[in-house]
C-alpha positions as MATLAB code, in Angstrom:
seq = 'XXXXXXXXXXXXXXXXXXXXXXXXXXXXXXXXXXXXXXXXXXXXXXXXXXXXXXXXXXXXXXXXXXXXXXXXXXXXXXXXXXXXXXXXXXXXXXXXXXXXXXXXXXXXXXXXXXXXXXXXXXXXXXXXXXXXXX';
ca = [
      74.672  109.497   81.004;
      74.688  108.438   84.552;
      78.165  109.816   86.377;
      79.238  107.289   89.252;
      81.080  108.131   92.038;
      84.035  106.534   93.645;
      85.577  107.033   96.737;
      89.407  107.210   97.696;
      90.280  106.930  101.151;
      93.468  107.900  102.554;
      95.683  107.139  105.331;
      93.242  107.386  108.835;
      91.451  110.637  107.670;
      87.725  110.820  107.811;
      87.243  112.949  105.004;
      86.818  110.651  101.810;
      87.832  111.796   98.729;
      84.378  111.606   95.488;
      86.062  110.946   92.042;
      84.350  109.875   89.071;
      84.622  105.683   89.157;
      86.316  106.024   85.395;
      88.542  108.775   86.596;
      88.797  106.554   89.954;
      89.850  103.306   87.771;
      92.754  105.151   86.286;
      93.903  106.970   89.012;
      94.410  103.406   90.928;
      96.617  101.706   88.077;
      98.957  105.070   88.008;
      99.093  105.707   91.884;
      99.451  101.411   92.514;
     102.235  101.482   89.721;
     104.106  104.229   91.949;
     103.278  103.022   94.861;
     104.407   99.343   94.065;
     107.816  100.562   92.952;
     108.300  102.301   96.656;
     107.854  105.740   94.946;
     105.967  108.653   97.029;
     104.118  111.419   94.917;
     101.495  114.357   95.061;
      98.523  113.357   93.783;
      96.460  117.148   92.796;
      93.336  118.204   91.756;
      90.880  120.643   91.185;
      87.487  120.629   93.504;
      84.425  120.113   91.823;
      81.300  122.828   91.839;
      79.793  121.140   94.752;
      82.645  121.613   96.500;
      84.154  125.166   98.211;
      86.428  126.995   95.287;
      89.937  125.700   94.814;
      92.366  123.051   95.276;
      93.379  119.918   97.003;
      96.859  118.033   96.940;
      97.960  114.623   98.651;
     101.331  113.226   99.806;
     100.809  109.763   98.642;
     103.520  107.120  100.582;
     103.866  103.420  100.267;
     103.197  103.458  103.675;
     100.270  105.199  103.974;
      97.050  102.718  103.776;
      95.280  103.465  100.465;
      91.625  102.050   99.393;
      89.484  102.655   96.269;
      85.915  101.988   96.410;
      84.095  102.010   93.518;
      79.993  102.941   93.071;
      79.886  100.774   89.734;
      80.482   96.917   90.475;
      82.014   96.281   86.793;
      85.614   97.954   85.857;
      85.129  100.255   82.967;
      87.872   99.881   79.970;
      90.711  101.363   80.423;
      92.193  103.895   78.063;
      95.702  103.506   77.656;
      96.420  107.347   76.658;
      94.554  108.642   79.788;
      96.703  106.212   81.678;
      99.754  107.602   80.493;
      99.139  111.115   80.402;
      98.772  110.478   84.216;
     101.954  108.355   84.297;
     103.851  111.127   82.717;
     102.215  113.586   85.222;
     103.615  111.371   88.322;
     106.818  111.609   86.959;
     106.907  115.237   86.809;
     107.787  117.534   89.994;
     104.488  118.605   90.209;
     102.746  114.834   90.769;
      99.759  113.226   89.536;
      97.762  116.371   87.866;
      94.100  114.192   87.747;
      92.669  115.718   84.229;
      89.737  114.645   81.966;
      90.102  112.111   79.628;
      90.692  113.562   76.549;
      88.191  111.398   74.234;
      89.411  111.074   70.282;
      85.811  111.971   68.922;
      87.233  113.289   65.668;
      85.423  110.983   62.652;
      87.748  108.066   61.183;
      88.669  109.274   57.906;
      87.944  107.986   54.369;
      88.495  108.236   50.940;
      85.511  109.185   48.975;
      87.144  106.948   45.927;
      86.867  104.069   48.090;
      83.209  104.181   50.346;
      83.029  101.971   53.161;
      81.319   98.988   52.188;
      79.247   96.701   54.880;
      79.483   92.944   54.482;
      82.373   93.360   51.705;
      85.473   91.172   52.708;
      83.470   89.874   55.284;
      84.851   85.437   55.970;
      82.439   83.075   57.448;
      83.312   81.829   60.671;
      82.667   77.973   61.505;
      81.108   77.551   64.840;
      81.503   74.282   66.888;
      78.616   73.015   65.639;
      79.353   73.141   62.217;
      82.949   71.248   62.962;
      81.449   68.388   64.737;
      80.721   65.226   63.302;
      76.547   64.011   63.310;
];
């Protein structure tokens, strides 16, 4: 899998700021929600291995010109969970903590009595076509 990165510029430094685009994507709806509501905030995070060792934290003001750039052209989907674990970050005392996405790839249970059946239950849709007079 190809990783993109995004860039987040802050305020007039010259130093961007590389984060994942899907990271990226939810990082903008959390920091634009504070932002929008006049709220300032630390934004933190851990540098990455290409990176010198350690950390990096932002004051992040209303005030303070903000821009996302993105290397992918589409949005990816958003997860919802990811979205608020990072909302519920911002509204600690520590700020916006950026973590991984933590991915439900645990398989969707069954019950052997009752095997998943493809097709079964299944309606036919009409098309157009097929509701138009010849």
């Amino acid at each position: 899998m190809l990783i993109t990165v995004g860039t987040l510029y802050y305020g007039d430094s010259g130093t961007p700021i590389g984060i994942e685009d899907r990271a990226l994507a939810h990082l903008k709806v959390a920091i634009t929600t504070k932002l929008r509501r006049g709220e300032s905030f630390t934004l933190s995070w851990q540098h990455t291995e290409d990176q010198p060792r350690g950390r990096s934290t932002l004051w992040l003001h209303p005030s303070i010109p903000l821009r996302f750039v993105f290397d992918e052209p589409e949005a990816p989907e958003l997860s919802r969970q990811w979205i608020e674990d990072l909302m519920r970050s911002a509204n600690s005392t520590g700020g916006i903590q950026l973590v991984p996405e933590h991915l439900d790839t645990d398989p969707i249970p069954t019950i052997p009595e009752q095997p998943v059946q493809v097709g079964v239950d299944v309606q036919e849709v009409e098309t157009p076509e097929q509701t138009q007079p010849a």
